[in-house]
C-alpha positions in Angstrom: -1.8 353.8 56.0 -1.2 354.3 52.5 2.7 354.1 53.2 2.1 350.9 55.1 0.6 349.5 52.1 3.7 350.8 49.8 6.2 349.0 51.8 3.9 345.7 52.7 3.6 345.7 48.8 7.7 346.0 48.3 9.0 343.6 51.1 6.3 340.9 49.8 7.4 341.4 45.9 11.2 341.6 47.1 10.2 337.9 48.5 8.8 336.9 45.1 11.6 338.3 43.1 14.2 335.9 45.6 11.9 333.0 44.8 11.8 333.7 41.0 15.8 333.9 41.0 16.1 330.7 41.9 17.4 327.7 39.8 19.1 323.8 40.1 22.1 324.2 41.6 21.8 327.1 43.0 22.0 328.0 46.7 18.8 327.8 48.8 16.5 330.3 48.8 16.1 332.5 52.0 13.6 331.6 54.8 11.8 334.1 56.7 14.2 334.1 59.3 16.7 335.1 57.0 15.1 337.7 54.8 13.9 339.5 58.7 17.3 339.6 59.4 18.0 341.0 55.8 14.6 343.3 56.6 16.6 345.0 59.6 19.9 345.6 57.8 17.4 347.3 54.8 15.6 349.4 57.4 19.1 350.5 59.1 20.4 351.3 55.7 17.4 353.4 53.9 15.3 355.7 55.9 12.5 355.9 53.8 11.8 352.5 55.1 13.0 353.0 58.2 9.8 355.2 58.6 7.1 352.7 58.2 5.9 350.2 60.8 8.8 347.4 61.1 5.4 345.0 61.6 3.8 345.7 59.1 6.5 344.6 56.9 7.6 341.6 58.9 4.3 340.3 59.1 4.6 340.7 55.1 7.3 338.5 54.9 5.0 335.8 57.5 2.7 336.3 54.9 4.6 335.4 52.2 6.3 332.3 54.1 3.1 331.1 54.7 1.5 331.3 51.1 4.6 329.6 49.9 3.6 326.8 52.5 0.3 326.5 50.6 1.8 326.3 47.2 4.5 324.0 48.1 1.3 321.9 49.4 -0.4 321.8 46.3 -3.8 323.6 47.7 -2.7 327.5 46.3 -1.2 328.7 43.3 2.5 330.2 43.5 2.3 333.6 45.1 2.4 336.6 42.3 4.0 340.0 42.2 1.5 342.5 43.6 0.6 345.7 41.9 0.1 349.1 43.0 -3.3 350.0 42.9 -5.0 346.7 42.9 -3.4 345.2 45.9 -3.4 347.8 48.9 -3.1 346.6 51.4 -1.6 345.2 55.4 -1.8 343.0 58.6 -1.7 344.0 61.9 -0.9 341.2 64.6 0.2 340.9 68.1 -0.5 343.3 70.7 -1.2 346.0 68.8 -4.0 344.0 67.0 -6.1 343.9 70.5 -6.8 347.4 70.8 -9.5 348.0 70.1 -12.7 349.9 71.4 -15.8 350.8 70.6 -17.0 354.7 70.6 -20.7 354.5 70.4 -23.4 352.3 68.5 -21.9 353.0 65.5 -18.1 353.8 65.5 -15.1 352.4 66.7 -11.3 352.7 66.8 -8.4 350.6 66.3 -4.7 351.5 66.9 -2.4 351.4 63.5 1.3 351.8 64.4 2.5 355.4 63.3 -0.9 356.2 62.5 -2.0 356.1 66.0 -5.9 355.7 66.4 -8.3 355.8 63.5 -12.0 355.1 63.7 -14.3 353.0 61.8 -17.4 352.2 61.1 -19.2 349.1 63.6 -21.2 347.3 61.3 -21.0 344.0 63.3 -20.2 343.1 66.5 -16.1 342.6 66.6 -14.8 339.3 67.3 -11.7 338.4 69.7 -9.0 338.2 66.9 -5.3 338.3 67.0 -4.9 340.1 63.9 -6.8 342.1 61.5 -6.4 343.3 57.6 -6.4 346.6 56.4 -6.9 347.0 52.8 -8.2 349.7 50.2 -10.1 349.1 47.6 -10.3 350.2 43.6 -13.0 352.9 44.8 -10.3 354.4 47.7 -12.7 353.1 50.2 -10.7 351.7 53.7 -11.9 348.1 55.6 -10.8 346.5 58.4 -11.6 342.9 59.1 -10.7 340.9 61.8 -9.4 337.3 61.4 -11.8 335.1 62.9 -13.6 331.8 61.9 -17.8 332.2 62.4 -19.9 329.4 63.4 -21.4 327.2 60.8 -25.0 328.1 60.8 -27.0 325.7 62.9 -28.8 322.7 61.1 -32.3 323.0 60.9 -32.8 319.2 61.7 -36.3 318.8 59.5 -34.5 316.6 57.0 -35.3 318.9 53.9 -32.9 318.6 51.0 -32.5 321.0 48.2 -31.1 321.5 44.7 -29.1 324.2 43.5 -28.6 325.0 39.5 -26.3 327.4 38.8 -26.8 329.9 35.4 -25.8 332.7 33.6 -29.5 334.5 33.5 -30.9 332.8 36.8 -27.9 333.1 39.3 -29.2 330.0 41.1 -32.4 328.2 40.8 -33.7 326.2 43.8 -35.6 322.9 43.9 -38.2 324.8 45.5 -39.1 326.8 42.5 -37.0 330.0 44.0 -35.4 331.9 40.8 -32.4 333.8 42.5 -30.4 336.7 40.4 -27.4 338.7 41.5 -28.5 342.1 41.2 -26.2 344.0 38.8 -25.7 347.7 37.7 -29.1 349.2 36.9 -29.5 350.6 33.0 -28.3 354.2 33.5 -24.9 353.2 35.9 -24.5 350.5 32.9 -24.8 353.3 30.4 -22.3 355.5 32.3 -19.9 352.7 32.5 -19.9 352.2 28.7 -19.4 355.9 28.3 -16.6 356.0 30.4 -14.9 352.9 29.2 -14.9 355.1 25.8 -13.0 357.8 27.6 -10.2 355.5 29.0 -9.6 354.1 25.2 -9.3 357.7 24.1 -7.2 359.3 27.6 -3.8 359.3 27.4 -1.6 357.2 29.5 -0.2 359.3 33.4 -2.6 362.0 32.3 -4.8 363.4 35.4 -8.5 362.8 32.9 -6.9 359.3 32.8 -6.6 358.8 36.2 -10.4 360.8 37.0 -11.8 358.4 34.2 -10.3 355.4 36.1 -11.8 356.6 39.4 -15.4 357.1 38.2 -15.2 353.3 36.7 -13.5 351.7 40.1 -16.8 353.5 41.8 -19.4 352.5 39.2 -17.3 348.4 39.5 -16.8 348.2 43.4 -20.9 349.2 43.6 -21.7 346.2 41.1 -19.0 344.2 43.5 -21.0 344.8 46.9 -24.1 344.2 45.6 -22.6 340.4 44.2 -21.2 339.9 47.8 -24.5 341.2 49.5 -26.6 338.9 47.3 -24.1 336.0 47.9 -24.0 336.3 51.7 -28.0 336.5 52.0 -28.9 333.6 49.7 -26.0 331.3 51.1 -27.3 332.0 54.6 -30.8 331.1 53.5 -30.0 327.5 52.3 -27.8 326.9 55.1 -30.8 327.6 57.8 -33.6 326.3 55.7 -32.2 322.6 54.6 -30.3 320.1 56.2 -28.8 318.5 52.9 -27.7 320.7 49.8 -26.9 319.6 46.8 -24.8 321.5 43.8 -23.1 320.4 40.6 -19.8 319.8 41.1 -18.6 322.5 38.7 -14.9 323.4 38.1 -15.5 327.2 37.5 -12.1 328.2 37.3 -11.7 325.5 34.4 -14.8 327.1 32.8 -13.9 330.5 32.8 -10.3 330.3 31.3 -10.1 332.1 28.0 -10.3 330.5 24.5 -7.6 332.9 23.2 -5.2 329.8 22.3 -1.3 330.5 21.4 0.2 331.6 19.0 0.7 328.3 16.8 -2.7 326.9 17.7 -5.3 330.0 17.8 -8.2 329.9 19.2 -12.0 330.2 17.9 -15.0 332.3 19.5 -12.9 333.7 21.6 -15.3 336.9 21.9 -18.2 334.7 22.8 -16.8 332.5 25.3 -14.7 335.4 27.4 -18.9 337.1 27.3 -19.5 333.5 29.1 -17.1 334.3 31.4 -18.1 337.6 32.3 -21.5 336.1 32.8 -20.6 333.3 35.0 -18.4 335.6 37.2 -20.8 338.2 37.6 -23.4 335.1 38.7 -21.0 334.5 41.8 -21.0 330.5 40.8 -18.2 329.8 42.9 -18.6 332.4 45.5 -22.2 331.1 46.5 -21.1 327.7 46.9 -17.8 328.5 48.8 -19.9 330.7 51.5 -22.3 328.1 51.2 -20.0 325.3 52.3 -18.6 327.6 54.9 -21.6 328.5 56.8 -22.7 324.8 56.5 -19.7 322.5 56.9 -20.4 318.7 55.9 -24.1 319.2 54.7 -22.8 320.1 50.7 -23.2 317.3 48.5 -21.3 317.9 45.2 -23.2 315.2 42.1 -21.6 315.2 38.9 -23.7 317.9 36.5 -24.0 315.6 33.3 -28.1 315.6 31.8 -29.5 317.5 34.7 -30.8 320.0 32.2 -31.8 317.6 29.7 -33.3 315.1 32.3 -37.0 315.2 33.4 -37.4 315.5 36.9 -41.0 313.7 37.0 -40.4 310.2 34.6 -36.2 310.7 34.4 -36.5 310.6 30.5 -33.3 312.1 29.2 -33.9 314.0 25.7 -32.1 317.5 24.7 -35.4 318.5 22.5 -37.1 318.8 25.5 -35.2 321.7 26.6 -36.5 324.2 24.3 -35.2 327.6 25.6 -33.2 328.7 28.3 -35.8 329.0 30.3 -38.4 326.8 29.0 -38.5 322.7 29.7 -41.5 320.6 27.9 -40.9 316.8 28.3 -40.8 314.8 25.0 -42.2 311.8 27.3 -45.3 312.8 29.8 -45.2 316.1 28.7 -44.4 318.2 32.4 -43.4 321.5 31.5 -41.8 324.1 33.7 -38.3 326.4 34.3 -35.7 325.0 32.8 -33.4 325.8 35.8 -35.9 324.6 37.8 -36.0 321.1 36.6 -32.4 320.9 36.7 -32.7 321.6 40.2 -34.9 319.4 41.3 -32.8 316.8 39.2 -29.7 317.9 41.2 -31.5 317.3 44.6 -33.2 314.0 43.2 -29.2 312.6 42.8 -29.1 312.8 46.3 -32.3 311.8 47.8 -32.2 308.1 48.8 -28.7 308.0 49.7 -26.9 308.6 53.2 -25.1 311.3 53.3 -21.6 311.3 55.2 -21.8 314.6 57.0 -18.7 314.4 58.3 -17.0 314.4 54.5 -20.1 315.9 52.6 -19.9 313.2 50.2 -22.9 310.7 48.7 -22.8 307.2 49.5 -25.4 305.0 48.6 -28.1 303.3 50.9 -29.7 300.1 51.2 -32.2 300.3 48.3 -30.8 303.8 46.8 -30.3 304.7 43.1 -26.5 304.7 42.5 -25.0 308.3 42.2 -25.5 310.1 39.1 -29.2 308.5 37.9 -32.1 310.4 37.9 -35.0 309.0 40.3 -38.1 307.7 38.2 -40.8 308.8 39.4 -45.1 308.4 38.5 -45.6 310.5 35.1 -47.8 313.4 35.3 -49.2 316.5 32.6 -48.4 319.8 33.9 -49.4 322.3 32.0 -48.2 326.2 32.4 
């Protein structure tokens, strides 16, 4: 499996390197029919390809036809060069991808070409899929997932509508009152990570401590990894069976997590703080939540634009930044209501929406007959709350 991986890996990046050599006025660059039929005279020419799985390497090339299809459509970016190490990986598709059978409660086995049957662990019932994805990850640790789409999960049909704030301490904050936080390394796997992070500085490049130190960090990374994705998965399948409507900031995390570094003629300043943001919004999951969230409940996300939420009062709708006073604290300048910062923001989020129709076929906001226009917060009767 690791050899299907290595040639996957070199068919796909021969693919990348055609695309890159092209220019104006040069000749056109090969489709996939072409480069299989350049595949075959490749295999017949070098054995050491000859040995691996001839589709595993076609279906490399599919691959790579189809992600230029996505780029040339304007919804992906332009496929990259992939790198030993960091992306292992293969497809399976066909007949070969349909056998599969199940062992007992808890194992399985699915046939590989050349590697014949190899068993796995059951950890969900299997879908009918026509291909599946092998791939290893930093850890050494094999998956297997089969490509199929879920159901969305059902609508609750009671109406309820919801806010979600996204932050750096409090993951996500619901209008509820519900403080959610990705659960990250715990003090002593952080403190090994540091130490070994040292090491790596200090190890010399190809030596074997080198490649032990890297091992010990992959395990101590994948574990903070799995427990993102575990959190992610749980919470997003919580909002999707609790509330019919949801409501997010529309948020363009991959905008807001580009580095401050600058170029060379215009440098740029806090660059330390704001790639510390960064880390801290990745590890939070922000885009992750809201992507399974919109795939387990397709047409119920409402997106409003994330201007003043946190400096808006959710009970009178006065908008003043001196009443946030901490980043967790919120104490109105006007009637005085006092709660979670993230909280409020919530509940300001899901207040954009409520008196408005939403289309559920889109997931967009539209206003109703009598409905505040997108964007302004609902006034509502002032009240003291003290905490």
């Amino acid at each position: 499996m690791a050899g299907h991986c290595v040639h996957a890996r070199y068919v796909w990046n021969l693919a990348v390197e055609q695309q890159a050599h092209w220019r104006h006025g040069r000749k056109p660059v090969p489709g996939y029919v072409i480069q299989a039929r350049q595949l075959t005279e490749a295999r017949a020419e070098f054995a050491w390809l000859r040995e691996g799985s001839q589709t595993v390497q076609q279906q490399a090339l599919r691959d790579f036809a189809q992600a230029m299809t996505h780029f040339f459509n304007g919804t992906h970016r332009r496929p990259r060069w992939r790198k030993a190490g960091r992306d292992e990986g293969f497809r399976i598709v066909g007949p070969q991808a349909q056998k599969v059978r199940r062992l007992n409660r808890r194992h399985g086995e699915v046939w590989i070409p050349k590697a014949g049957w190899v068993r796995f662990a059951w950890s969900r019932a299997v879908p009918e899929a026509k291909s599946f994805r092998v791939t290893r990850d930093g850890a050494g640790r094999w998956h297997i997932a089969f490509a199929a789409v879920p159901e969305p999960v059902p609508k609750p049909g009671n109406g309820a509508a919801v806010g979600v704030d996204r932050g750096v301490v409090v993951s996500a904050a619901l209008s509820t009152g519900e403080l959610l936080t990705v659960p990250g390394l715990r003090a002593k796997e952080a403190e090994r990570l540091l130490r070994l992070q040292r090491r790596l500085a200090k190890a010399k490049r190809g030596s074997k401590r080198r490649a032990r130190v890297k091992a010990g960090i992959a395990r101590l990374l994948v574990r903070q990894t799995d427990r993102r994705k575990d959190f992610v998965e749980k919470a997003s399948t919580g909002v999707a069976r609790r509330f019919d409507v949801i409501a997010v900031e529309a948020l363009d995390v991959k905008a807001m997590t580009r580095s401050a570094r600058g170029t060379v003629e215009a440098p740029g300043s806090g660059v330390a703080a704001k790639a510390g943001l960064n880390r801290g919004i990745l590890a939070a999951g922000w885009g992750m939540l809201i992507q399974r969230v919109e795939d387990k409940a397709p047409g119920r996300v409402v997106k409003v634009k994330a201007a003043y939420t946190s400096q808006t009062c959710s009970v009178c709708g006065m908008v003043d930044a001196d009443s946030r006073e901490s980043q967790a604290r919120f104490l109105c300048t006007s009637c005085g209501y006092a709660g979670h910062a993230d909280v409020n923001a919530a509940r300001n989020i899901r207040d954009r929406v409520i008196g408005q129709d939403t289309d559920t076929a889109g997931g967009r906001p539209v206003a109703a007959r009598g409905g505040a226009p997108l964007g302004e917060p609902v006034n509502r009767e002032p009240q003291l709350v003290t905490s």
